[in-house]
C-alpha atoms as a printed R data frame, in Angstrom:
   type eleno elety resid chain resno       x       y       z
1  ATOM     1    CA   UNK     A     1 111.679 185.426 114.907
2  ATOM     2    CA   UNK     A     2 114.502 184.395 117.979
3  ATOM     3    CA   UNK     A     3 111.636 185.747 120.430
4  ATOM     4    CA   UNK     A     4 109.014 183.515 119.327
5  ATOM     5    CA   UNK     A     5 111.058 180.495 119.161
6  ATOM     6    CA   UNK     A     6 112.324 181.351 122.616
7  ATOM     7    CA   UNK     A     7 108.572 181.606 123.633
8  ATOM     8    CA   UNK     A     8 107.177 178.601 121.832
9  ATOM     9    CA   UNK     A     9 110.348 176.555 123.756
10 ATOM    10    CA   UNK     A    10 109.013 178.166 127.155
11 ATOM    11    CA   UNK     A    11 105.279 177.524 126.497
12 ATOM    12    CA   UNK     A    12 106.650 173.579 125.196
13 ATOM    13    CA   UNK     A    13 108.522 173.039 128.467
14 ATOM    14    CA   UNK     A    14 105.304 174.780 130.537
15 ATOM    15    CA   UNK     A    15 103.072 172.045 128.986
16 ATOM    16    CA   UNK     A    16 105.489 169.681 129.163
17 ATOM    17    CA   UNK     A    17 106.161 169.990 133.168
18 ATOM    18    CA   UNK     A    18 101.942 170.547 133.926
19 ATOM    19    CA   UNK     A    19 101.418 167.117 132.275
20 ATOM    20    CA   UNK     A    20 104.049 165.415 134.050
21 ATOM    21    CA   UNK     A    21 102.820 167.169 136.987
22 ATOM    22    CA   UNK     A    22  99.176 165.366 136.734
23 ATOM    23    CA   UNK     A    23 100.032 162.872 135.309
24 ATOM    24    CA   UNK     A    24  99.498 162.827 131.573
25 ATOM    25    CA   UNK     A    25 102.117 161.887 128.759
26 ATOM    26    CA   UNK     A    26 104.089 165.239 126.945
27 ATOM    27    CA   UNK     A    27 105.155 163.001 124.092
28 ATOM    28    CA   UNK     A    28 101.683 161.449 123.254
29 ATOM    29    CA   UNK     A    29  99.446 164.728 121.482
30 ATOM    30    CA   UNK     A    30  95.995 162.774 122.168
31 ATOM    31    CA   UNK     A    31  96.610 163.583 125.706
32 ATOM    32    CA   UNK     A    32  95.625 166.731 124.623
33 ATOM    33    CA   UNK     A    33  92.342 166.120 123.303
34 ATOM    34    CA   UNK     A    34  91.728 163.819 126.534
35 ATOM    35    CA   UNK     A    35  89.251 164.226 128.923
36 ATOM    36    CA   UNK     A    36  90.403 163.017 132.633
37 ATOM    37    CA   UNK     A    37  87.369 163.638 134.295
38 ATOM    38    CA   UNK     A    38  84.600 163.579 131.781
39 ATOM    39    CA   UNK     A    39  83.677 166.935 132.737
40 ATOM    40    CA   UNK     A    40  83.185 167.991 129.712
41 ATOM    41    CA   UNK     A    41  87.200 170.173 129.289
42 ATOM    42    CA   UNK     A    42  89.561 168.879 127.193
43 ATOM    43    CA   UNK     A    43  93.402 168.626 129.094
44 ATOM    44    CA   UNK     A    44  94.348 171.180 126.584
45 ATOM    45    CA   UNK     A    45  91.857 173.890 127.521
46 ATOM    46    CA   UNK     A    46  91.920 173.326 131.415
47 ATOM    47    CA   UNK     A    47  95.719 173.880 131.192
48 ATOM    48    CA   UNK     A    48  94.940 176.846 129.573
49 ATOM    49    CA   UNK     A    49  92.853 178.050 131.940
50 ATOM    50    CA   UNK     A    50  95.069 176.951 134.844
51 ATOM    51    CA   UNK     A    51  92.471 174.306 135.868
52 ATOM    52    CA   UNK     A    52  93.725 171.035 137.817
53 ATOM    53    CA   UNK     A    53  92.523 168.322 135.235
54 ATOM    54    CA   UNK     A    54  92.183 165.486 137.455
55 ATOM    55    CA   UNK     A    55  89.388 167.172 139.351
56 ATOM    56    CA   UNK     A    56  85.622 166.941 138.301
57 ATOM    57    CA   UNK     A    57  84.161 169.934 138.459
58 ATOM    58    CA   UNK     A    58  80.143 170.404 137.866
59 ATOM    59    CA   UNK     A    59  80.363 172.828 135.706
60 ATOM    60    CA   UNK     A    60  76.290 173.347 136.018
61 ATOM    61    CA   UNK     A    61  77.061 174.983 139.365
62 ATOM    62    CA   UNK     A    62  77.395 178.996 138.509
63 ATOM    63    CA   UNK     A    63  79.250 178.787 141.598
64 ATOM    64    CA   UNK     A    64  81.909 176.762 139.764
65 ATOM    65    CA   UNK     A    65  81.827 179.559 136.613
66 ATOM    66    CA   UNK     A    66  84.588 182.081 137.157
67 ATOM    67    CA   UNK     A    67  86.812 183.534 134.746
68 ATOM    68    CA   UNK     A    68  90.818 181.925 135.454
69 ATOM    69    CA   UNK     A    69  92.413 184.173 133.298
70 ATOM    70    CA   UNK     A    70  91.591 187.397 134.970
71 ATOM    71    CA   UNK     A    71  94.398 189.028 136.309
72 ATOM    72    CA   UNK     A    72  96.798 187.204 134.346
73 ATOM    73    CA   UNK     A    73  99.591 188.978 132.464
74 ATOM    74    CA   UNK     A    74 100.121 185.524 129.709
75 ATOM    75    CA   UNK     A    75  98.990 182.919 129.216
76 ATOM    76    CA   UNK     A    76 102.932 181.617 129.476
């Protein structure tokens, strides 16, 4: 049970730090469900997949399709 508290505290701080970064308020949860762009991602699920949410990407252009998580070890 200590682990996943420790790792729910480290993923909370992650998030916390990636919407300062760009932007975005920690403390308000519909920043979450918030689209920046209007691209179509939710803020949530491009920090997920380690995408910058302030840029627009077309994703129509296959050359814009790749898979972010490959490679990666966590998503943490």
């Amino acid at each position: 049970m200590k682990k996943i508290l420790v790792t729910l505290f480290a993923a909370t701080l992650s998030l916390s730090a990636w919407a300062q970064k760009y932007g975005l308020n920690p403390n308000d949860a519909s920043d979450a469900n918030g689209d920046i762009t209007g691209d179509g991602y939710t803020n949530i699920e491009k920090y997920i997949h380690g995408i910058d949410p302030t840029k627009k990407v077309d994703w129509t252009n296959l050359e814009n399709n790749h898979d972010t998580l490959l490679g990666r070890k966590s998503l943490l």
